[in-house]
Each structure stands twice: as C-alpha cells, then as structure tokens.
C-alpha positions as CSV (number, residue, x, y, z in Angstrom):
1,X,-7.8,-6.4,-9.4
2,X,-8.4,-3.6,-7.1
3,X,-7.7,-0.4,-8.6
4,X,-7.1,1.5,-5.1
5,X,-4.5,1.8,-2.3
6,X,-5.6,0.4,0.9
7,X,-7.5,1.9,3.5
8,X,-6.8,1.8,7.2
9,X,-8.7,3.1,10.5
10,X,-6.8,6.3,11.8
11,X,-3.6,8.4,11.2
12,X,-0.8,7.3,9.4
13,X,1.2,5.2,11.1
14,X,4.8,6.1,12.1
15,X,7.3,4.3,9.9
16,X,11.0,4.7,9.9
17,X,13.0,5.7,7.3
18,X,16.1,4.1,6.0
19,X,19.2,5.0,8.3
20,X,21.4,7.3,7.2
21,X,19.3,8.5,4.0
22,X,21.7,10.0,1.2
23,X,19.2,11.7,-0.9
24,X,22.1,12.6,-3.2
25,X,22.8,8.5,-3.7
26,X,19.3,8.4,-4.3
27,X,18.3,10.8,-6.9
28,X,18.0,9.9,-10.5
29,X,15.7,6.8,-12.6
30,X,13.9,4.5,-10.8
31,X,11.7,1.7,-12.5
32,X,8.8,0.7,-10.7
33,X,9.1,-3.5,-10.3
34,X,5.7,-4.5,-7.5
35,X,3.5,-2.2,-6.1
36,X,0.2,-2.2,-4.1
37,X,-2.8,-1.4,-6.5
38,X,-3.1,2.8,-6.7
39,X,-5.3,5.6,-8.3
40,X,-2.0,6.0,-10.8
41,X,-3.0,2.3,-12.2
42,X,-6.4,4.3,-13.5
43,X,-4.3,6.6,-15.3
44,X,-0.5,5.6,-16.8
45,X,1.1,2.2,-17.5
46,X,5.0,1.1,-17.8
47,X,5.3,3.2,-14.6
48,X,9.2,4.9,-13.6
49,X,10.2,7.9,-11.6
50,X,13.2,10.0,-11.4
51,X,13.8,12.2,-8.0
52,X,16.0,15.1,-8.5
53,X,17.3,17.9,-6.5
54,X,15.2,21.2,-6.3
55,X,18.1,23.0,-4.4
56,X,15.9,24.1,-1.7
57,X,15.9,21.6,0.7
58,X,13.1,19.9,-1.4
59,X,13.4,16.8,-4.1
60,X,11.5,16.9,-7.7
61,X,9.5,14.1,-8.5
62,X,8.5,13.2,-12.0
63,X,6.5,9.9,-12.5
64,X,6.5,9.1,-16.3
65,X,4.4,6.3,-18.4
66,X,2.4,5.5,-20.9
67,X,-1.2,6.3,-20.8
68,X,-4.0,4.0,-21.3
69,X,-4.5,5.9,-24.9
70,X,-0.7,4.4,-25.4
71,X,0.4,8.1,-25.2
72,X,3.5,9.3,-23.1
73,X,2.7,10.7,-19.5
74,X,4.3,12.9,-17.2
75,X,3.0,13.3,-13.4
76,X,5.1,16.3,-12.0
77,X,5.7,16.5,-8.0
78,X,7.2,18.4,-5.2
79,X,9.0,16.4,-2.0
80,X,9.0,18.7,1.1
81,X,11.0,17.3,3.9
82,X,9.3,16.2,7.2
83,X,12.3,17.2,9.1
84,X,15.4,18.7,7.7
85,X,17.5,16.7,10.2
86,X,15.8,13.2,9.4
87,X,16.0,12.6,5.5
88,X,14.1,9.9,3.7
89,X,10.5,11.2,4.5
90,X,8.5,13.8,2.5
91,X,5.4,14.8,1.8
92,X,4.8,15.2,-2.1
93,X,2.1,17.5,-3.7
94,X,1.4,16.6,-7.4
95,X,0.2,19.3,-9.4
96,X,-3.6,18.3,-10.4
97,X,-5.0,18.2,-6.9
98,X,-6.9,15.7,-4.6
99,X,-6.5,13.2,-4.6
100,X,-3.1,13.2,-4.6
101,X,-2.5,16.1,-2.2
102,X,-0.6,15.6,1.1
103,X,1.1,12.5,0.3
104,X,3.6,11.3,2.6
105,X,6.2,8.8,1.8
106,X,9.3,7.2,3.4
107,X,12.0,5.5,1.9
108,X,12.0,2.8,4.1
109,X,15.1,1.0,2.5
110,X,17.6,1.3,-0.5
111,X,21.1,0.0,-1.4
112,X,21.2,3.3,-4.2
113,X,22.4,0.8,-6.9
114,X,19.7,-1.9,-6.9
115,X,16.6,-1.1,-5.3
116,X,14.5,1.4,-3.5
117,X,12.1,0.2,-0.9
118,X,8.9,3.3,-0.4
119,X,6.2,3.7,1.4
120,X,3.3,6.1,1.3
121,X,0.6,7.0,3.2
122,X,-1.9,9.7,3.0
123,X,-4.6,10.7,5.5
124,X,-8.3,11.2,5.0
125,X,-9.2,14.5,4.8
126,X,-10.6,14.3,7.9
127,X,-7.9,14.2,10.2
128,X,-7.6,10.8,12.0
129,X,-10.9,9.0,11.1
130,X,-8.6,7.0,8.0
131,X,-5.8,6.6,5.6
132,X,-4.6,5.0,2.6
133,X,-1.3,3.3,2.4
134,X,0.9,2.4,-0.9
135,X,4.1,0.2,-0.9
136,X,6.6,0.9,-3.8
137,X,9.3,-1.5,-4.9
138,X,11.7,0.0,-7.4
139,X,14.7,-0.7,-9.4
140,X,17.3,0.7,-11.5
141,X,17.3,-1.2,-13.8
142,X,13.8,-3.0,-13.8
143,X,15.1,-6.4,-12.7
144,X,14.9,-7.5,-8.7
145,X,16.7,-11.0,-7.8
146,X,14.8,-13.1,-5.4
147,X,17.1,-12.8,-2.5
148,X,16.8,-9.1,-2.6
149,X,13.2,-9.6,-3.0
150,X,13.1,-12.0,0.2
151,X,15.1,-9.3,2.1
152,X,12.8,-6.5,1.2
153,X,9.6,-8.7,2.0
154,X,11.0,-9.6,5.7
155,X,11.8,-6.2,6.2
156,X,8.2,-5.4,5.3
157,X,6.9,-7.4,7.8
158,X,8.9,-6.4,10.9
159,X,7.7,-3.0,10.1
160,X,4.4,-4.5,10.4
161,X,3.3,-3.1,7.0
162,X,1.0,-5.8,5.3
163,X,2.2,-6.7,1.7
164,X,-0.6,-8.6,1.1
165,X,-1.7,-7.4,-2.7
166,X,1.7,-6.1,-4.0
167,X,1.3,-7.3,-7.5
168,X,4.1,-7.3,-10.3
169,X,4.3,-4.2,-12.5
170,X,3.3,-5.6,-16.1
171,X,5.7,-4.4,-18.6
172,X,5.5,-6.4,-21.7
173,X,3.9,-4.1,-23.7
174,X,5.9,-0.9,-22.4
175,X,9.4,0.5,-24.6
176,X,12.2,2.0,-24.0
177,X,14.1,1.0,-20.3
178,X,11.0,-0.7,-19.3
179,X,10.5,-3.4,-21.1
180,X,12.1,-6.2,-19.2
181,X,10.0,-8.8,-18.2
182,X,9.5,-9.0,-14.5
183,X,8.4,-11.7,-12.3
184,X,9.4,-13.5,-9.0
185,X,8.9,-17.0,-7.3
186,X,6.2,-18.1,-4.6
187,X,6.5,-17.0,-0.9
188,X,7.4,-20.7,0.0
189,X,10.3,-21.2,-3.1
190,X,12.0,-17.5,-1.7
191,X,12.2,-18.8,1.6
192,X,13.2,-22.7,0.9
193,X,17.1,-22.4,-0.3
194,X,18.0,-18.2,0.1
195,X,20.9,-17.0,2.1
196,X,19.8,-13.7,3.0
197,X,21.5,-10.5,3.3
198,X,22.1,-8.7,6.3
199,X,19.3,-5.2,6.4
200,X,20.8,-2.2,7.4
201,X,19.0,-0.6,10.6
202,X,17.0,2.2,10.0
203,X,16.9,5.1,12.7
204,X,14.3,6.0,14.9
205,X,11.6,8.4,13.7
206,X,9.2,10.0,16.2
207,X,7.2,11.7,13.5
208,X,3.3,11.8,14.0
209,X,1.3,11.0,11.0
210,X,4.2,9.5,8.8
C-alpha cells in the first residue's frame, strides 16, 4: 500500500461542487468509509471528521483518530471559502504546517443524511509544475450500501477523477462510532443487478486551481 495521495502534471483541476451546497445540512460527524491513500494514513487510524460553523463565513474542521501509539488524535483546520457566492469549495489550513497547507477541497456530492462525496487537491509549491489529489467517501453513520456506492463511483468518473486506489477504511480495531465493519462488492457485482439512483446536477464552477 501506498502511503501518499496521488500526484498529477499541473494545476488543480477545476471540479464542481455539489449544486446547491447547504453547508448548514452539512455540518456535524462524518465517518470516513474509502479513501485514496494520504499522508494522514502515516499519522492517525479509525479516521472521522466533524465540520462546524466558525461564524465568519468560514467552516471548522476537526479530523479525530486514533494514533498509531493507540492514543486519541485531534487534527484541527480552518475552511476558507473559494467564493462566498459558490459554497461547497474551501481551502483548509491545518495547524502544523506543510504539508498540509493550502489544501483545497470540494464537496463534490452529498445527500446530508447518508453520505458526503470530497475531493481535494493541493498544488506543488511551485505553482503549476504538479499536484496531489485525495478522494474522500464519508458517512454518518459508517455504513455505505452498494447502490449508493455505485452512484458515487459513476459520478466519479464523469468528473473524470480516477478512483483507481480508493481503498476501504479499516476499522475493526477502532471504538466508539467507528467500529462497524465496512466493506463493499467487486466493480462487476455493483453494476450486474443495481437500480441506480438519479445524481443531483452540480452547478458550474469556473474556479482556477480547484
């Protein structure tokens, strides 16, 4: 396993956000369910997040695990908004530096009560030459079905974002809300057999380097 997000030639690409973004909706505990491998894997375990309102325009972010000593783990962060009349993208500064500075994310797709689809991306620190991307699936409660799951990966791919990688959060050893097991089928059994759901359709986002 790959203990890093994956790199790509150029800027960020421009990704749109979930239509009609109710941050409000969205605030509150998240559980991460699949993930592309990221620098957080080298440092906490049993990963969740809760978003929060700064009352500034801004969100809170607080990512919370277990350490590899086994001890609890807090990862504090700030979510500017990109542009206050677009919500769903911000760029979120955690508090110990590169390289964590100046990452921009995207909520790329939610229902508020099940899941939470984000993408990440942050750009080399010399403008242009390369980035590193980071796809997010979450869940309330820890648990994703397999139609939502098929939804989410489609929607992936006509955004042209390659889930090639995402790997299942591991949680059997974690306490608390995130101890339920998680796992999913093959590619081939989600698509043989699944009535999908309808996506909603996200706006457009003209926003360089998101």
């Amino acid at each position: 396993m790959s203990f890093c997000q994956r790199f790509g030639s150029g800027p960020c690409p421009i990704v749109k956000p979930h239509s009609d973004f109710d941050k409000t909706k969205f605030f509150g505990h998240w559980i991460e369910v699949e993930k592309s491998p990221s620098i957080f894997d080298l440092v906490m375990r049993c990963i969740s997040v809760d978003y929060s309102d700064d009352n500034d325009g801004s969100i809170n972010v607080a990512v919370r695990g277990t350490s590899l000593a086994g001890l609890p783990l807090t990862v504090n962060g700030d979510g500017l908004p990109q542009d206050v009349s677009r919500n769903g993208q911000y760029s979120v500064r955690y508090g110990f530096g590169v390289p964590f500075q100046g990452t921009y994310i995207t909520v790329i797709d939610t229902d508020y009560d099940d899941y939470a689809v984000i993408y990440s991306c942050t750009n080399s620190l010399l403008p242009g030459v390369f980035h590193t991307e980071y796809v997010w699936l979450l869940s309330r409660d820890g648990t994703l079905s397999n139609p939502s799951r098929q939804n989410i990966y489609e929607h992936l791919d006509r955004l042209k974002i390659n889930r090639v990688g995402l790997q299942l959060s591991e949680r059997s050893a974690c306490v608390g809300r995130n101890t339920t097991l998680n796992n999913r089928e093959s590619d081939e059994d989600l698509i043989q057999g699944t009535t999908l759901k309808p996506l909603p359709t996200s706006a457009p986002s003209p926003i360089a380097g998101v």
